[in-house]
N, C-alpha and C positions, 0 to 999 in steps of 0.2 A: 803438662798438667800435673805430674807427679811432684812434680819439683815446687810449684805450686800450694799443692794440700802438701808437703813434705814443710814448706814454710808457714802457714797457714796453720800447723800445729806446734810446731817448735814458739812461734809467738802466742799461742793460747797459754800452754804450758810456764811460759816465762812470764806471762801478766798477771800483775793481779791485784784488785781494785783495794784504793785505796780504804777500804771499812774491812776487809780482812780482819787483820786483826784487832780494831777496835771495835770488834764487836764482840769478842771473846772479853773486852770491860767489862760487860753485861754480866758473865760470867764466871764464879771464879775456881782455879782450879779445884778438885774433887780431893787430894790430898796436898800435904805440904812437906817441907825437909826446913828444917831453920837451920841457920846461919851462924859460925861463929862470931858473936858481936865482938870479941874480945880482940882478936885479930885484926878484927874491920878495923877497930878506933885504933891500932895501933897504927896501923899504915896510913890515918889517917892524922893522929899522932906527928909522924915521922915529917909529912907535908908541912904542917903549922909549923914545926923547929924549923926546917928548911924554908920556909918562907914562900911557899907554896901556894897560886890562888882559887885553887881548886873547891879548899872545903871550906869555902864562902857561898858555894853555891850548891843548893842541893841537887840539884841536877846534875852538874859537871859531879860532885861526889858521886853521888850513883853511879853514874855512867865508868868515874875511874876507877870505882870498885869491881866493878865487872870488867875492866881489860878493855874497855872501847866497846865501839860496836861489830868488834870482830870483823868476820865474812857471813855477813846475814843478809837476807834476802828483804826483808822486814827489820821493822823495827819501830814499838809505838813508847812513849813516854808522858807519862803523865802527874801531874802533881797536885795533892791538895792540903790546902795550909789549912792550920783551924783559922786564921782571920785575914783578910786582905792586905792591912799593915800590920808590920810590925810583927808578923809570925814568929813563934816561937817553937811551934812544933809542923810538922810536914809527914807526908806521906808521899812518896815515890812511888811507881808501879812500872817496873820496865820489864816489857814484852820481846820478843825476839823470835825470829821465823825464819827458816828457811837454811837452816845452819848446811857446811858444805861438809857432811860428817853422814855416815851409811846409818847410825842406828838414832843418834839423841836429832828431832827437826827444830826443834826449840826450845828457851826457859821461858821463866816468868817468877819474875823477881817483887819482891816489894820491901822495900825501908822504911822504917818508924823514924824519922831523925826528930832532933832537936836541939836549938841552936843557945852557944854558948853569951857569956855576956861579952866576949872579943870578936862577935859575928862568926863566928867558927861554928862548922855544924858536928856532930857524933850521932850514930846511929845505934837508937835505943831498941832495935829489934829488927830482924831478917830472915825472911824465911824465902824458898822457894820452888819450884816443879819445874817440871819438865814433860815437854812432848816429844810424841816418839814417832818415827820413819813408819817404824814397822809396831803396829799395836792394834789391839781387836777394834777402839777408835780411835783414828789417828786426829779428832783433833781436840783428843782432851790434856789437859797436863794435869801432872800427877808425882807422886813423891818415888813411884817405881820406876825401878831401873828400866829402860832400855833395853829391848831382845836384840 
């Protein structure tokens, strides 16, 4: 029986539905950190000379701005273009949960891009927060460090 409720919590603890974290869309973090953009478009930069397919798609951009999707637990992305076709500007919003790290549990990223006339994207703005392990509520993110 022990062994039972023993599994019976280890599988509570490890699920978790998939609106988790979109529902924190609803919400947006309480403070922010921005982003060096200057940095960003160089490395992004660096990909166009190399011949790179990356920053054709704002998505896969985002995503290899941030290093992949790491060791996260979660992970939401989201995108909104000003028009259906032919977009020229975007909004990114990538979420992350569950990081295997004692103090930071998550970020929350957001990109302004927009896109060059060679289809190439650049990010016109970046900011982002962070949720924390240990904090008076652990499920806001915020611009404050991590206890």
């Amino acid at each position: 029986m022990r062994c039972f409720v023993l599994w019976v919590l280890i599988c509570a603890a490890c699920s978790a539905s998939a609106g988790d974290l979109s529902e924190f869309l609803q919400q947006e973090p309480e403070t922010w950190l921005p982003l060096e953009v200057v940095a960003l478009n160089r490395n992004v930069e660096e990909a166009v000379s190399a011949e790179e397919d990356w920053p054709q798609s704002p998505l896969l951009l985002a995503v290899h701005l941030l290093g992949g999707d790491l060791d996260t637990r979660s992970l939401v992305l989201r995108e909104v273009k000003n028009r259906g076709e032919g977009a020229d500007e975007t909004k990114i919003v990538c979420i992350r949960d569950g990081f295997l790290d004692d103090s930071v549990r998550g970020d929350w990223h957001e990109f302004d891009l927009y896109r060059l006339s060679d289809g190439t994207w650049r990010v016109n703005s970046a900011r982002f927060a962070i949720r924390c392990w240990r904090f008076e509520n652990t499920d806001v993110f915020q611009a404050k460090p991590c206890p």
